[in-house]
C-alpha positions as CSV (number, residue, x, y, z in Angstrom):
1,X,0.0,0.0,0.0
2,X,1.3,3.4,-1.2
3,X,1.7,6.1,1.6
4,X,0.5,9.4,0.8
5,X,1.1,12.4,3.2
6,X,-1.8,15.0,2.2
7,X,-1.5,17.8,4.5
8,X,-3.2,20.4,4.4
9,X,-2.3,24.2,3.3
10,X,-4.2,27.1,4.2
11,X,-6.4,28.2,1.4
12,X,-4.7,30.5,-0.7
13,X,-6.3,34.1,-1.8
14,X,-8.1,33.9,-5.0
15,X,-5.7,33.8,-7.4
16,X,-5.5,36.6,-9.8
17,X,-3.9,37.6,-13.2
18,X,-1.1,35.6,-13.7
19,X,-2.2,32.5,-11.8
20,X,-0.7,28.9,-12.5
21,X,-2.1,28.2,-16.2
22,X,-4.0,25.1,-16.5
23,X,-1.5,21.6,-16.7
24,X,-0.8,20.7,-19.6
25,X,-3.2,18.2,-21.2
26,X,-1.2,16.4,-23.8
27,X,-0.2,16.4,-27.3
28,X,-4.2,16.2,-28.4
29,X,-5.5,18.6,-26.4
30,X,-5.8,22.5,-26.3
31,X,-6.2,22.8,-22.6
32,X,-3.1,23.2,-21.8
33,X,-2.1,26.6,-22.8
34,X,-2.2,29.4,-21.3
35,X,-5.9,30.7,-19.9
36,X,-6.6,33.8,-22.1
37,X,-7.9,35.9,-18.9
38,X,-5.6,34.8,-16.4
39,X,-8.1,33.1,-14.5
40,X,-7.4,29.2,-13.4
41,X,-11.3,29.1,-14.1
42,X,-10.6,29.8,-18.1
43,X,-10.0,26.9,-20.3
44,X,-8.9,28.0,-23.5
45,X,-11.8,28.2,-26.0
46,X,-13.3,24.6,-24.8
47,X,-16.8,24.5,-25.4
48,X,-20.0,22.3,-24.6
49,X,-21.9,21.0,-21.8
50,X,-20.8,19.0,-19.1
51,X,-22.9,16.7,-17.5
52,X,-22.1,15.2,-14.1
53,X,-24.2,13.6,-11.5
54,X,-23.6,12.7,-7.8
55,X,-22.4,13.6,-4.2
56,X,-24.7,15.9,-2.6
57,X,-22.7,16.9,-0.2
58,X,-20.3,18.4,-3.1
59,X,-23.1,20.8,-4.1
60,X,-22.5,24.1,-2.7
61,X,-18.4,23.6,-3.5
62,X,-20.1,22.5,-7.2
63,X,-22.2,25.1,-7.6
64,X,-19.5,27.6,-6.7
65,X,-17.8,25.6,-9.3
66,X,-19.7,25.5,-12.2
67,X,-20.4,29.4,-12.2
68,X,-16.9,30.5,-11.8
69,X,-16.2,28.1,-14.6
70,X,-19.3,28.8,-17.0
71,X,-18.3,32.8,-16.3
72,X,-15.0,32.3,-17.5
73,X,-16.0,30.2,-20.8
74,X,-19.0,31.7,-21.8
75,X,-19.1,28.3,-24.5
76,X,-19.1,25.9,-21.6
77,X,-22.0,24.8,-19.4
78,X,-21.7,22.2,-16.6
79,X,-24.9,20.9,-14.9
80,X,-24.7,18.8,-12.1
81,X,-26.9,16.9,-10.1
82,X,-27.1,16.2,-6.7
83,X,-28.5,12.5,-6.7
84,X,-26.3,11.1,-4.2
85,X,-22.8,9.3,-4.7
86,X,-24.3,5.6,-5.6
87,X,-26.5,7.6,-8.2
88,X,-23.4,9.6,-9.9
89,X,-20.9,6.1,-9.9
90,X,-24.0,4.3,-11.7
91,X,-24.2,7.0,-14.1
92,X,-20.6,7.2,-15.3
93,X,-20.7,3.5,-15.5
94,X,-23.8,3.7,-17.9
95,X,-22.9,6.5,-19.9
96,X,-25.3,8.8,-18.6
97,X,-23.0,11.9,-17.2
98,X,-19.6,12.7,-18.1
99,X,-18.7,12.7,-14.4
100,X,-20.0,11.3,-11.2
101,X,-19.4,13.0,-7.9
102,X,-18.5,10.3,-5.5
103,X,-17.8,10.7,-1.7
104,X,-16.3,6.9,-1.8
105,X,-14.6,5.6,-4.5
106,X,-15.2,3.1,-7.2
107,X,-15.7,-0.4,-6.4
108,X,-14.2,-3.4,-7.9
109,X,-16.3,-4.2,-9.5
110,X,-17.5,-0.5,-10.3
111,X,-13.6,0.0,-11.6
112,X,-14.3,-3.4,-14.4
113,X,-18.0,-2.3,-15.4
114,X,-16.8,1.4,-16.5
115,X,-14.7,-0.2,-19.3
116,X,-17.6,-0.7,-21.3
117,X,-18.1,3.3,-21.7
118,X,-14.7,4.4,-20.6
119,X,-12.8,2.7,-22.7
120,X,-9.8,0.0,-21.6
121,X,-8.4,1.8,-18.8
122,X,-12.0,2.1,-17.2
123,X,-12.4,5.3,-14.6
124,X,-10.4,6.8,-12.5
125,X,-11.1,8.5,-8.5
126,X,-9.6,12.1,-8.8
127,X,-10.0,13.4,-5.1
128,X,-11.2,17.1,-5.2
129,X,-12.8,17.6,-1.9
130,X,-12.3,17.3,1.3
131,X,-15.1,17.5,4.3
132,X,-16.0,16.3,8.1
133,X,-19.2,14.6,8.6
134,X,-20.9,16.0,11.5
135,X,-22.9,14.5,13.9
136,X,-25.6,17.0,13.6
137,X,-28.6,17.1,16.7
138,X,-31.7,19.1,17.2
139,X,-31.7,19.3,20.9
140,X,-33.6,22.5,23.0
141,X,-31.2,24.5,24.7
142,X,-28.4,22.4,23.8
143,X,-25.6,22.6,21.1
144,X,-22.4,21.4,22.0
145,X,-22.2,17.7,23.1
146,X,-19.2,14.7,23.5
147,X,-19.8,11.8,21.9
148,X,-17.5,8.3,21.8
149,X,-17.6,6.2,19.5
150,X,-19.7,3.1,21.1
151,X,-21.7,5.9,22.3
152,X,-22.3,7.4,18.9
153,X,-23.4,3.7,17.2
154,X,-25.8,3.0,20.0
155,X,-27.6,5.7,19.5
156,X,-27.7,5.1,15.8
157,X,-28.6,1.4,16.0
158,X,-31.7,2.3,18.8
159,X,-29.9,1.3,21.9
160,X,-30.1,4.5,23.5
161,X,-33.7,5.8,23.3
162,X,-34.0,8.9,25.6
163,X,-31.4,11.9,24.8
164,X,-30.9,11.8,29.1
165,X,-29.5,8.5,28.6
166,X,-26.8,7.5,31.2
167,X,-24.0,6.8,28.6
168,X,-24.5,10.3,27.0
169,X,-24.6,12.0,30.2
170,X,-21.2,10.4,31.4
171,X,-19.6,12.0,28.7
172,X,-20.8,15.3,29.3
173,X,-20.7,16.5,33.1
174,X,-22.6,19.5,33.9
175,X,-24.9,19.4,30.8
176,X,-28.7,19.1,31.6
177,X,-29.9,17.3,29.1
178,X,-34.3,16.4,28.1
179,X,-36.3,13.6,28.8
180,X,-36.4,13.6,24.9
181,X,-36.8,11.0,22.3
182,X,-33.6,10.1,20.0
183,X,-34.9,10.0,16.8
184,X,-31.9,8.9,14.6
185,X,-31.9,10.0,10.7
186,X,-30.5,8.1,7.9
187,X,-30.0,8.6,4.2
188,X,-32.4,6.6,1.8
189,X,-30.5,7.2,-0.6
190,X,-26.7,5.4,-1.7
191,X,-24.7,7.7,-0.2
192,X,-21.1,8.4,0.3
193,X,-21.7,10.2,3.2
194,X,-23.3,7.0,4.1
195,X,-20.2,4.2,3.4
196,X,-17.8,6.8,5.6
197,X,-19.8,7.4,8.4
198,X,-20.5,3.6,8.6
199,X,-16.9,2.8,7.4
200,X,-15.8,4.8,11.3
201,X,-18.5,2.8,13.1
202,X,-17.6,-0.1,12.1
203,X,-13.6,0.4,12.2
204,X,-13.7,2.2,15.6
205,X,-16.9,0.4,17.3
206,X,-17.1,-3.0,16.1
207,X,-18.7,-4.7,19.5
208,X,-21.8,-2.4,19.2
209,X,-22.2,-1.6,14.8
210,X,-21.5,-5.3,13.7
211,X,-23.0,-4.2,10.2
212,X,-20.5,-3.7,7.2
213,X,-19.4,-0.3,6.1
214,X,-21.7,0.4,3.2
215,X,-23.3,3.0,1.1
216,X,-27.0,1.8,1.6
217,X,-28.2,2.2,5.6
218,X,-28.7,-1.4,6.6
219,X,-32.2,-2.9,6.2
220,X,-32.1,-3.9,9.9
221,X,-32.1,-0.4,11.6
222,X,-35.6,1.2,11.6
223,X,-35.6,4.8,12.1
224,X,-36.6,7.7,10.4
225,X,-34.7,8.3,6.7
226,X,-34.6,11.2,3.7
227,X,-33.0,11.5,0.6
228,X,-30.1,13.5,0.3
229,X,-27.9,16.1,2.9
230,X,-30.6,18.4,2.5
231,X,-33.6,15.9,3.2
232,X,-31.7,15.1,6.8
233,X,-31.0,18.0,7.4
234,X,-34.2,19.5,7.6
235,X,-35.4,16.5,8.8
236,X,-33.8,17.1,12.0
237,X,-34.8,20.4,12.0
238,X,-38.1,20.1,11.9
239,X,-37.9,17.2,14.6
240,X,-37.0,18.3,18.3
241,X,-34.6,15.2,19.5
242,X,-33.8,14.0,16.0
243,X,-30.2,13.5,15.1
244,X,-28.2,12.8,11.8
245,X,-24.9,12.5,9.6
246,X,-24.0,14.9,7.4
247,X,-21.8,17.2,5.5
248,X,-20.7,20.0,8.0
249,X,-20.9,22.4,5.5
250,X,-24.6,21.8,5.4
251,X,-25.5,22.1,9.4
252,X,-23.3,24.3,10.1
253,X,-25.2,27.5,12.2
254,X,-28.9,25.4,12.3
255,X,-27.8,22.5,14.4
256,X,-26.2,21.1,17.6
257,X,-23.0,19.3,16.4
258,X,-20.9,16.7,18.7
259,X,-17.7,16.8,19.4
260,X,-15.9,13.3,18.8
261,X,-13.4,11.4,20.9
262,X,-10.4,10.6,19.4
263,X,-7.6,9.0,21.6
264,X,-8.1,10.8,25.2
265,X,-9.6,13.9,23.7
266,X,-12.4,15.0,22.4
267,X,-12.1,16.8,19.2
268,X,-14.4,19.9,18.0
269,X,-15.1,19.7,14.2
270,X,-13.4,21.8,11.9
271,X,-11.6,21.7,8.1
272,X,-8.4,21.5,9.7
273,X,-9.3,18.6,11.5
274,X,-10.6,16.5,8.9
275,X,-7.3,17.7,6.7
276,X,-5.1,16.1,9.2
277,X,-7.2,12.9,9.0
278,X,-6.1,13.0,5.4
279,X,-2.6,13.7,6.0
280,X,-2.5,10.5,8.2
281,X,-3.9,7.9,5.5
282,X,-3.0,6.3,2.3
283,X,-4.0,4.9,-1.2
284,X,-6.0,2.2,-1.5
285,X,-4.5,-1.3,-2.6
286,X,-5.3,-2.4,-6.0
287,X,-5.6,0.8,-8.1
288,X,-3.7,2.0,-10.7
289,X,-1.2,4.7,-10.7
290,X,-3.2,7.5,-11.4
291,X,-6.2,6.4,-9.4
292,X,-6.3,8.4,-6.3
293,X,-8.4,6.3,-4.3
294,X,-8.0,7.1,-0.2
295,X,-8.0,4.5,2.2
296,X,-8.9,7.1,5.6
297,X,-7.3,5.5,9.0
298,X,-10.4,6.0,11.4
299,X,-8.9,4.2,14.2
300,X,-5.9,7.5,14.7
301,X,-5.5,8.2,17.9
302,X,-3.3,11.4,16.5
303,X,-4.6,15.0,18.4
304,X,-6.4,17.2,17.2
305,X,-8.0,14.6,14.3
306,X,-11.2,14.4,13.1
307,X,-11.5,10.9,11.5
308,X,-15.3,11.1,10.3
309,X,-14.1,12.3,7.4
310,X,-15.2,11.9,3.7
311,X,-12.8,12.7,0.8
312,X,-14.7,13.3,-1.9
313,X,-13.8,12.5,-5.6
314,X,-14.5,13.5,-9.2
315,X,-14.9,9.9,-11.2
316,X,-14.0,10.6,-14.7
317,X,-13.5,8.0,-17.9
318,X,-10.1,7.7,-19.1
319,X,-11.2,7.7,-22.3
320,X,-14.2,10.0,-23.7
321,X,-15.7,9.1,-27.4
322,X,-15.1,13.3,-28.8
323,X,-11.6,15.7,-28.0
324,X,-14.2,18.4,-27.6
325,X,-15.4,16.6,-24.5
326,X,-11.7,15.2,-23.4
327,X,-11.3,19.0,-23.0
328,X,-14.0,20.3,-21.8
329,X,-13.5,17.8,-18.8
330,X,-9.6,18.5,-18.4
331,X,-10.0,22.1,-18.3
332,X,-13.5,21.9,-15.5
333,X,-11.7,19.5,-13.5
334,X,-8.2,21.5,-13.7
335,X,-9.6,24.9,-12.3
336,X,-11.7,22.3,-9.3
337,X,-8.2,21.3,-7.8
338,X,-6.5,24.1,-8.8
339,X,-5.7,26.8,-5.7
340,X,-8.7,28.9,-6.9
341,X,-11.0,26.1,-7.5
342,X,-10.1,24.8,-3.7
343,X,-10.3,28.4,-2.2
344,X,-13.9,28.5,-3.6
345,X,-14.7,25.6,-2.4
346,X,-13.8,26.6,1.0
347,X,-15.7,30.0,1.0
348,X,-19.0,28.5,0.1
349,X,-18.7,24.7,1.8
350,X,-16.1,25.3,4.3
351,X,-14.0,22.4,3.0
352,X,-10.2,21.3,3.3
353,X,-8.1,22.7,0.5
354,X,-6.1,19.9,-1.0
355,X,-2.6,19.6,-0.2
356,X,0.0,20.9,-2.4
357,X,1.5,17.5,-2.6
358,X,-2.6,16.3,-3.6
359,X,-3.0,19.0,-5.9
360,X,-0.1,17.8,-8.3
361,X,-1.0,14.5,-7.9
362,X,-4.8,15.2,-9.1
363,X,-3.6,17.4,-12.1
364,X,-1.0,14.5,-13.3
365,X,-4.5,12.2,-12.9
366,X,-6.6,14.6,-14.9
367,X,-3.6,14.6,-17.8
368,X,-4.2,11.0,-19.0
369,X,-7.4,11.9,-20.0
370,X,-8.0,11.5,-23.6
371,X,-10.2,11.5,-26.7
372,X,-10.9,8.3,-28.8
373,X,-8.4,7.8,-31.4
């Protein structure tokens, strides 16, 4: 297994005229010259419209996205939709967006099915964002809480019923908290939010959440579900006691959020934080070189960590049947990990920049894009 070190770098200023031109693209490909406005957003005459489907928790970072890049190429257009990550995979796979926005990365068997429209080498996981999960409660009069792990998938899984509970209330001395009802909140939707947040349970509480890390909620656990961050989200707003997982980005300001303990601390949640757990893991066994697939270490015990973490990834064909899409995709997913394609992603969904060291790594990725021949 190949070790990566990913930290992070504060986000830089938006960069202005005379910014790092796109990477070059290779010998069949105009995106790599020079942006014509200076702008990392510009690429170079490309035209078209992009279609990608996926990852709602990318969608304020991809909405600040797609209208920096559509201003700076007025013959571009890139729609996305916020369908969830299982929706976005299964679309790439079938030929039905250009992109998928993913907050795990491709299975397998995912990897061997998007030969059939991506050509020989199949798709490749091009890490572009980088988020915590919060542990997002509705709770009168109360916004700050502990939580453990064990703690955490008991009260997911039903075991602890009443918000008052004796568990919760040993981890947080001096905190009065209500007689109230835990109503738990799931996606219904395949979600990568989802395979993370299951992916720490299981890896950090494995006596109490005996389920496999997975995408889909399992069958077993009733409770109350919406589709998409924005359906549990206001799920749990609307319900007094209710409590979810989700993008911090999206409950940030309109919900209670835990703090998690990690070693002998408990630590609040932040972009740094969730950085750090980046900086900590490594690439996933199995994938080829320029498939930047992230296996996250949720068991650190390192300070200040935040290991509910999801990185999330742009899944792109190798291969594309027309140039004028090859480009169109090189240059959109250029300005996304470039400095000022991170730094708006952080204004609008408070994410982690990607590391320098990430950054390089994702442009050399996008490179061996191509066209038919």
């Amino acid at each position: 297994m190949k070790t990566f070190r990913f930290g992070r770098h504060a986000a830089l200023a938006v960069i202005a005229a005379g910014a790092l031109a796109l990477t070059a693209c290779g010998s069949d490909n105009a995106t790599g010259t020079t942006p014509s406005n200076g702008s990392s957003a510009s690429g170079a005459g490309v035209k078209g419209t992009l279609t990608g489907i996926g990852s709602s928790a990318q969608g304020a970072a991809m909405d600040a996205w797609k209208t920096a890049f559509a201003a700076a190429n007025p013959g571009a257009t890139v729609q996305y939709s916020p369908d969830g990550s299982g929706a976005g995979r299964k679309a790439i796979i079938d030929g039905s967006a250009q992109f998928a926005g993913s907050d795990a990365y491709l299975k397998d068997t995912e990897l061997a099915d998007a030969k059939a429209k991506c050509g020989p080498e199949g798709a490749i996981d091009v890490p572009v964002y980088i988020s915590p999960i919060a542990i997002a409660f509705n709770l009168p009069d109360v916004k700050e809480l502990k939580l453990d792990a064990d703690t955490t998938a008991k009260i997911f899984r039903g075991k602890i019923a009443k918000w008052n509970d004796p568990a919760i209330a040993a981890l947080n001395p001096g905190v009065t908290l209500p007689d109230l009802k835990v109503t738990p909140v799931n996606r219904s939707d395949d979600s990568g939010t989802t395979k993370n947040f299951t992916e720490y349970l299981s890896a950090v509480a494995s006596t109490v959440w005996t389920d496999k890390a997975d995408g889909v909620w399992p069958d077993s656990l009733k409770g109350e579900n919406a589709k998409g961050t924005s359906g549990v989200v206001k799920t749990v707003t609307d319900t007094p006691g209710a409590v979810t997982y989700a993008d911090d980005s999206a409950v940030s300001g309109k919900l209670g959020v835990a703090q998690i303990k990690v070693g002998e601390s408990f630590v609040t949640i932040s972009a740094e934080a969730a950085a750090k757990a980046v900086e900590v893991s490594k690439q996933a066994d199995g994938r080829a070189a320029n498939d930047l697939a992230i296996k996250l270490d949720r068991k650190t015990t390192e300070a200040d960590t935040y290991p509910i973490v999801l990185v999330s990834y742009h899944v792109l064909c190798t291969t594309y049947d027309s140039k004028e899409t090859a480009d169109l995709v090189k240059a959109f997913e250029n300005y996304v990990v470039s400095d000022e394609g991170q730094n708006a992603a952080a204004d609008a969904a408070k994410s982690a920049p990607l590391s320098k060291s990430l950054q390089e790594k994702a442009k050399a990725a996008i490179a061996t894009v191509k066209a038919k021949a």
